[in-house]
C-alpha positions in Angstrom: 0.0 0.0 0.0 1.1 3.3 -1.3 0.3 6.3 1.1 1.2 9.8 -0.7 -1.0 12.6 -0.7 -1.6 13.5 -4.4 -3.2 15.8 -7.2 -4.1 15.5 -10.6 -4.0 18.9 -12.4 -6.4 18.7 -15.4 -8.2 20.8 -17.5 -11.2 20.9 -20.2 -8.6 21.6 -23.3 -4.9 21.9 -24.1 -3.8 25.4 -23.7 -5.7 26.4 -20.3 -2.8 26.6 -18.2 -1.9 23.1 -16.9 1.3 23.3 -17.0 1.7 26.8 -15.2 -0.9 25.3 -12.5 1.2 22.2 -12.0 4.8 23.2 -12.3 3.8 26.2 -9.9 2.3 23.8 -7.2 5.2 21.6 -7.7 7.7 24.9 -7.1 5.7 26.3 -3.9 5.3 23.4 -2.7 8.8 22.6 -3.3 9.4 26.0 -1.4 7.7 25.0 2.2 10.5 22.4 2.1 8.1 19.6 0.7 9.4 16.5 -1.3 7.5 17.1 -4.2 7.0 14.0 -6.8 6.2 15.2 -10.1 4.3 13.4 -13.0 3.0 13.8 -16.3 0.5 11.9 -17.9 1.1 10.9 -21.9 4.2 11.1 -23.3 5.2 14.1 -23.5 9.0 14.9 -22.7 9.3 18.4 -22.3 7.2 19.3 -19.6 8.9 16.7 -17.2 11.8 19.2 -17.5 10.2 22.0 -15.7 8.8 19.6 -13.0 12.7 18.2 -12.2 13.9 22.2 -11.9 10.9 23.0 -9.7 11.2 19.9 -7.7 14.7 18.6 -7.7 13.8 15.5 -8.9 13.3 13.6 -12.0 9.8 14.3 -14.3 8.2 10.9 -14.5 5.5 9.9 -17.3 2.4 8.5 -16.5 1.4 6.6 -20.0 -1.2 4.1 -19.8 -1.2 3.1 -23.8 2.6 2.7 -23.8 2.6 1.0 -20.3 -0.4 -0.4 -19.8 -3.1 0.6 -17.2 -1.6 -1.7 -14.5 1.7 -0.1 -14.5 0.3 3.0 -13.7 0.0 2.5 -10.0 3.4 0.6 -9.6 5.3 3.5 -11.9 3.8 6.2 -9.4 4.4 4.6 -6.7 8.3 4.0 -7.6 8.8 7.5 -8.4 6.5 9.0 -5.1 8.6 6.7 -3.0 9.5 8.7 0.1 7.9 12.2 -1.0 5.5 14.1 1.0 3.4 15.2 -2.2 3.0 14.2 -5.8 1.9 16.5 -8.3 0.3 14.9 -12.0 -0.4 17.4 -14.6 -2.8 16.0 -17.2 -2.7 15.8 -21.0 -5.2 17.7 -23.4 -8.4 17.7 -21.5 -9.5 15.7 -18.9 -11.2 13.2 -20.8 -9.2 13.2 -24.2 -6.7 10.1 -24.7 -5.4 7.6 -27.3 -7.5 8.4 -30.7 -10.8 5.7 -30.9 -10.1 3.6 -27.8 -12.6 6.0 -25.5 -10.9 6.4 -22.2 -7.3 4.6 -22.7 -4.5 7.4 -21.7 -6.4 10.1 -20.2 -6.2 12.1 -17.7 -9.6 10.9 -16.6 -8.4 7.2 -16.6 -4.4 7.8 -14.9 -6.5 9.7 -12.2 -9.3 7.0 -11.2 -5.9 4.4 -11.3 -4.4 6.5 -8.8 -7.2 7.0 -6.8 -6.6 10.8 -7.1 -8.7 13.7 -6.6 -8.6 16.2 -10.0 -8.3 20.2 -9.8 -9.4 21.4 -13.0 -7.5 24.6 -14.2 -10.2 26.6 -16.4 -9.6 29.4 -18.8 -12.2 32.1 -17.6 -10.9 34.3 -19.9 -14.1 35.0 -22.4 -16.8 33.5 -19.5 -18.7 34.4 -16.8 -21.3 32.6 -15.2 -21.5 29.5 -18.3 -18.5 28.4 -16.3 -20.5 26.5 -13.9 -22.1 24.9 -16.5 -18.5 23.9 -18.0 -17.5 22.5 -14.5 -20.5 21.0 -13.7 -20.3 19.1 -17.0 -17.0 18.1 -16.1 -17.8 17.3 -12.7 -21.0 15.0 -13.6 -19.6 13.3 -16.7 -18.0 10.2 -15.0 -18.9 9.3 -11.6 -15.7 8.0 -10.8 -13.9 11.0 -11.5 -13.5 12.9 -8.5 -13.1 16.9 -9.1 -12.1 18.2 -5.5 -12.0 21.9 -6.3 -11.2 24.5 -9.2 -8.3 26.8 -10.4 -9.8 29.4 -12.4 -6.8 31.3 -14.9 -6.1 34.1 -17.1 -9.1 36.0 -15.0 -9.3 39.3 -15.8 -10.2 41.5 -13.3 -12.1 41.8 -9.3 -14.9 42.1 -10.9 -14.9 38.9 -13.6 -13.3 37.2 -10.1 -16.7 37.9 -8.0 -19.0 37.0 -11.5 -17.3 33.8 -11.1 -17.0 32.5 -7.7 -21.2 33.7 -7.8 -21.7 31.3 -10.6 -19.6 28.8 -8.9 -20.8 28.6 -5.7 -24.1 26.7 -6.7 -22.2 24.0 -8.5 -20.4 22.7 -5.2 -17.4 22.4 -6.0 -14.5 25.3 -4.0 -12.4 27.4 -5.9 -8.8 26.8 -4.7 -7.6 29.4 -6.9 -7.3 32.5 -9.5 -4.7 32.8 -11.0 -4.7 36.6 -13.0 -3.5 37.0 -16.5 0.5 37.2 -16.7 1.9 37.3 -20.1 5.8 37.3 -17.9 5.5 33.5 -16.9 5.2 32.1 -20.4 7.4 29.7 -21.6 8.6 29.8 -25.2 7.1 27.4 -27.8 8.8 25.8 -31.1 7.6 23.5 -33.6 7.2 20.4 -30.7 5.8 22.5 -28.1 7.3 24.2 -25.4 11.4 24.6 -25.4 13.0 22.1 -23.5 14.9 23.0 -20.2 18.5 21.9 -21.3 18.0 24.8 -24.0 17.3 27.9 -21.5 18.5 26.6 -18.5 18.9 30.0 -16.9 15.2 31.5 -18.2 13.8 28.2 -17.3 14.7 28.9 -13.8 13.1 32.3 -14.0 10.0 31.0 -15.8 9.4 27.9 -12.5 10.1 30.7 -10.2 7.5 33.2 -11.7 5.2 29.9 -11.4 5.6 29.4 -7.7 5.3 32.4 -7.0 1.9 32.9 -9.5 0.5 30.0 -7.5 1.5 30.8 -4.3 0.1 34.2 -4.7 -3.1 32.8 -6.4 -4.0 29.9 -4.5 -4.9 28.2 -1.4 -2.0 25.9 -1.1 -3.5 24.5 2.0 -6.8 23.8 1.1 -5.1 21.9 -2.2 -2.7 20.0 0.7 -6.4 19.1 2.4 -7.4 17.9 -0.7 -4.4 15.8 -1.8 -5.0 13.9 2.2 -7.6 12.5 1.2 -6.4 10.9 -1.7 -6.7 6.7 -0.1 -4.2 4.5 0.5 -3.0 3.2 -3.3 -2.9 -0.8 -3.5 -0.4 -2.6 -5.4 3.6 -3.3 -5.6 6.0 -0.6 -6.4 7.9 -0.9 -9.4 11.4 -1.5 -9.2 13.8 -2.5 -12.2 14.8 -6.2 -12.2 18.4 -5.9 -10.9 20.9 -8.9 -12.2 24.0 -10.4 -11.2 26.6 -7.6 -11.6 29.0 -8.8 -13.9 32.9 -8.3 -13.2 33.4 -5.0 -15.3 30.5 -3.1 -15.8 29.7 -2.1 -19.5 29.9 1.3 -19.9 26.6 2.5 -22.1 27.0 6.4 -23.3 23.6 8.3 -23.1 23.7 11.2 -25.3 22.1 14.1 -23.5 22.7 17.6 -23.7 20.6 20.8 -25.4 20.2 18.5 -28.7 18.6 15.0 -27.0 16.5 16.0 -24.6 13.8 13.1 -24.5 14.5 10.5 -22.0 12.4 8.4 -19.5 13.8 8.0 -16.0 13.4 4.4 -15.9 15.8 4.1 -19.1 18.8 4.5 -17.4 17.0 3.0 -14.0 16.6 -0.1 -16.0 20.6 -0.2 -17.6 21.9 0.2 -14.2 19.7 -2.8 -13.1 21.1 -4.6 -15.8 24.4 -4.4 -14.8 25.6 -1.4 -17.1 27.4 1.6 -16.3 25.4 4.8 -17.5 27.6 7.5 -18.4 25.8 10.7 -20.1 27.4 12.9 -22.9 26.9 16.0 -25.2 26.9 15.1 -29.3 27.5 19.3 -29.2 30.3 19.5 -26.8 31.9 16.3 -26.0 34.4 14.9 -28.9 35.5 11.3 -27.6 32.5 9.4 -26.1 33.0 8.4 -23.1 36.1 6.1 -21.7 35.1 2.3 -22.5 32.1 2.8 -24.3 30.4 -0.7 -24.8 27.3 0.4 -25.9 25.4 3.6 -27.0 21.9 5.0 -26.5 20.5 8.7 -28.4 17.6 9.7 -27.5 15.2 11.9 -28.8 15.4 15.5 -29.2 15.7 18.5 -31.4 18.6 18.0 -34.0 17.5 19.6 -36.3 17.6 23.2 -34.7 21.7 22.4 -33.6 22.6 20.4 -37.2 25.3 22.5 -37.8 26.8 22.5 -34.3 26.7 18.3 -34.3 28.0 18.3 -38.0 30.8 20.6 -37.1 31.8 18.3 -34.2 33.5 16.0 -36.7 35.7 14.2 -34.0 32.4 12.7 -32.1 30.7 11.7 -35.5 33.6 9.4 -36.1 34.0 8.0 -32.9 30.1 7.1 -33.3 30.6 5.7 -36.5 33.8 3.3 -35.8 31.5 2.6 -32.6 28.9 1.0 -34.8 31.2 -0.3 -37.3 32.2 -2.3 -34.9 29.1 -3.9 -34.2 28.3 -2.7 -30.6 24.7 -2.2 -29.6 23.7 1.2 -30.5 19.9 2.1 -30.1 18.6 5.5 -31.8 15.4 7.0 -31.5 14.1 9.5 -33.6 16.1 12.3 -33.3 19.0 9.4 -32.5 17.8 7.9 -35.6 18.8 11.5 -37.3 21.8 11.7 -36.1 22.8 8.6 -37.4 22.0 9.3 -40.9 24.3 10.7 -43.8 22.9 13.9 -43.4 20.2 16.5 -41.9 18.6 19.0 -44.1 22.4 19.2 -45.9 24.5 18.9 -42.7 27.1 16.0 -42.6 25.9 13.4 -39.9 27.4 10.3 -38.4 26.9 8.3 -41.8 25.8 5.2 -39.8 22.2 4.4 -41.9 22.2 4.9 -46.0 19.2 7.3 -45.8 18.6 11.5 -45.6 17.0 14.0 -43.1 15.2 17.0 -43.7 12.8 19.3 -41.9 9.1 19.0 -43.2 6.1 21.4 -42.3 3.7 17.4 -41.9 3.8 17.0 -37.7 3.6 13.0 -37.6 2.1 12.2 -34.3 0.4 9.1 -32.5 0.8 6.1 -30.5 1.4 3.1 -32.1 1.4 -0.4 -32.0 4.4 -2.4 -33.2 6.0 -5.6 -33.9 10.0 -6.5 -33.9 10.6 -7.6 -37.5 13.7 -9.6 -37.1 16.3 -9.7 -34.1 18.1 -6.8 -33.1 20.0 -5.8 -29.9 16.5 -4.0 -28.1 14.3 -7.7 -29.0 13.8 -10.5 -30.6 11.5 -10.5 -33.9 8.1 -11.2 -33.1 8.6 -9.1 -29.9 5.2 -6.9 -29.8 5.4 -3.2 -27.8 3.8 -0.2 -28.1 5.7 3.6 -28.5 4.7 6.6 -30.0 6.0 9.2 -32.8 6.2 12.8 -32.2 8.1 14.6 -35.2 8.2 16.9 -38.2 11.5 15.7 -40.2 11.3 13.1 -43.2 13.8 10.5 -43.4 14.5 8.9 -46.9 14.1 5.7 -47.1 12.2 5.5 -44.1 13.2 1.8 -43.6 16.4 -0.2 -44.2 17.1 -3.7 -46.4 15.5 -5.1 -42.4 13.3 -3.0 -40.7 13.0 -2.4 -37.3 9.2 -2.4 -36.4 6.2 -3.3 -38.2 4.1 -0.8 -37.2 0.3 -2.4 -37.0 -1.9 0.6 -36.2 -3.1 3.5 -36.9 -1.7 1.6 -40.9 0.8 -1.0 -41.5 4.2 -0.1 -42.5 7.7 -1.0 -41.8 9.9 1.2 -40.3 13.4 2.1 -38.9 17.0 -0.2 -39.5 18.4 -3.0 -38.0 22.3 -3.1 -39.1 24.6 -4.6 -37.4 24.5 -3.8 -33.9 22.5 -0.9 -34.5 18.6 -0.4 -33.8 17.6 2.9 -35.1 13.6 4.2 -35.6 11.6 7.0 -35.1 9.2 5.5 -32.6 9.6 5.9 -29.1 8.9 3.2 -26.3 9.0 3.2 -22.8 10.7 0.2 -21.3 9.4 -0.7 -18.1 6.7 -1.6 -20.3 9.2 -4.5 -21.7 12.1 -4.9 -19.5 13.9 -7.5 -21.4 14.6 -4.6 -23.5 17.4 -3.2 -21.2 18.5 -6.2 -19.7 19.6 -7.7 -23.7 21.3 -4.5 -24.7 23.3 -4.5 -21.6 24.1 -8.2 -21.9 25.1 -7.6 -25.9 27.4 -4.9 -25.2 29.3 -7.5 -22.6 29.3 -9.7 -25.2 
């Protein structure tokens, strides 16, 4: 039984202030000397990045299409261990999740699997009284949700404030906050969505600070701490990654990191180290030798594509990388990984590794999506089924070597991604914990 007191910060739509709300509870929380767990439903990586900086720990994804609804519980309760509070900001609206399977990966869903009550952050903006209509639609639309209170945002003035608490005060539900309109606390977007942390370190900062201090000014932090106690006691294991005999020398696996590959889960290098490897981060921008004994190499997602010229110029790296996988140790890419390892990127020199091109594209490809191993690689075995997701706006050509990676089976069937060698390169992502064995064979081929 997992005891934490807990919110889930939810709204009726992308864009009503979610993420200010949540990463601003997370920060003033943070400041009355709370361990604050922080969590994001869905995929996304780039929001986790402003929960670690307002916390001081890592941003942890909640995904119940890529991890199944009973890891949910388990992966909370492994990254809550030991905190005092955990914080779960939502994905699009409350009820919105995978595309045609009703309820799978919402916020709605991750919240009744956690037990948790909901705060709903609405944009009362261009409303009145019809917002208590809005929440009371919300409120009433599944039972099982429970919405413990209201944050209104972007209100305008005293006077829209009074017009709304008087329209919400017959729907039942408190308001724990109002949050006025403040153009200073937004965070710059891109073509993906917000700007990852590891690009604006120092305005990041600023930005969770302005948060807190939004939040703190705007709301009743300890009517939302009431709230979050009454959360029950969450049944179930914990989730821990498998850990296996530690061989005699660790295998070192280099984890590209840095401003360029930003999108990591926590439990990928959780799950390494409980394989027996040695994790060791780099920067592609920075860093021309990988790192001392590299077995094995893992690149991550990210945004390539804005530093091409900066990883092109670093000619020493994209050699090493290349001899690396010449030499047939494991090296897993993913999408932006899988860029990187191409001949080029919208006419920048890359690492040479994969026969195909890269090149910026106005088409956004996102989804989950369902996939099959189509032969043997160093991440599974063919046949091996899991499910990850694509979040992009680059073309590669050919999108798929002599043998694919995946067989992707929904939302259409096509192959994807290269198997060559030791190397496992594709644009979809997957989260591990779902499949463990993934870590445990790259470790054991790069001891090999």
């Amino acid at each position: 039984m997992v005891s934490v007191p807990r919110l889930v910060i939810a709204a009726p739509a992308s864009g009503s202030g979610k993420t200010t709300v949540a990463t601003g509870l997370m920060a003033a929380f943070a400041e009355r000397g709370l361990a604050v767990s922080p969590h994001k439903v869905g995929p996304d990586y780039i929001d986790p990045g402003y929960h670690a900086l307002a916390t001081g720990r890592p941003g942890r994804n909640l995904d119940a299409y890529m991890c199944g609804p009973d890891l949910i519980g388990p992966l909370f309760a492994h990254g809550a261990s030991g905190c005092d509070l955990a914080v779960v900001e939502g994905v699009m609206g409350l009820y919105d999740g995978a595309s045609g399977q009703g309820e799978l990966a919402s916020t709605a869903q991750v919240s009744k699997l956690l037990r948790a009550p909901v705060v709903l952050v609405v944009d009362a903006s261009s409303q009145s009284r019809s917002v208590a209509a809005l929440v009371h639609g919300f409120a009433s639309w599944d039972p099982e949700v429970r919405i413990g209170g209201v944050i209104l945002n972007k209100v305008a003035s005293d006077r829209h404030e009074a017009l709304l608490r008087e329209a919400l005060d017959e729907s039942g539900l408190p308001v724990l906050g109002v949050l006025r309109r403040a153009p200073q606390v937004a965070t710059p977007s891109r073509h993906l969505g917000l700007v990852p942390v590891a690009e604006r370190r120092t305005d990041a900062l600023d930005a969770v600070r302005a948060m807190g201090e939004r939040v703190r000014e705007g709301c009743d932090l300890d009517a939302l701490m009431a709230l979050a106690r009454t959360a029950p006691a969450l049944p179930g294991a914990t989730w821990e990654p498998e850990r296996h005999p530690v061989p005699p020398v660790r295998p070192v696996v280099a984890v590209a990191g840095g401003a360029a590959f930003t999108f990591a889960y926590a439990e990928h290098a959780e799950l390494l180290d409980a394989a027996g490897a040695d994790v060791v981060a780099f920067d592609p921008l920075h860093d021309e030798k990988l790192p001392a004994g590299t077995a094995g190499l893992v690149v991550g997602g990210g945004f390539p594509e804005m530093y091409a010229p900066e990883l092109s110029a670093n000619e020493p790296l994209r050699r090493a990388v290349t001899a690396l996988a010449a030499s047939g140790a494991p090296v897993a890419a993913e999408c932006a990984g899988l860029l990187y390892l191409a001949r080029e990127l919208d006419g920048r020199p890359m690492c040479g590794v994969l026969d195909a091109s890269a090149r910026m594209s106005e088409r956004l490809t996102l989804g989950y999506r369902q996939a099959v191993a189509v032969s043997d690689s160093v991440l599974a075995a063919a046949g091996t089924r899991m499910r990850g997701h694509e979040f992009h706006r680059t073309v590669l050509e050919p999108g798929s070597g002599e043998t694919p990676a995946w067989g992707l089976l929904q939302p259409e069937r096509r192959v994807e991604g290269f198997v060559q060698g030791g190397v496992h390169a594709s644009y979809l992502h997957t989260h591990w914990a779902a499949e463990p064995a993934v870590a445990r064979r790259f470790v054991e081929r790069c001891g090999a």
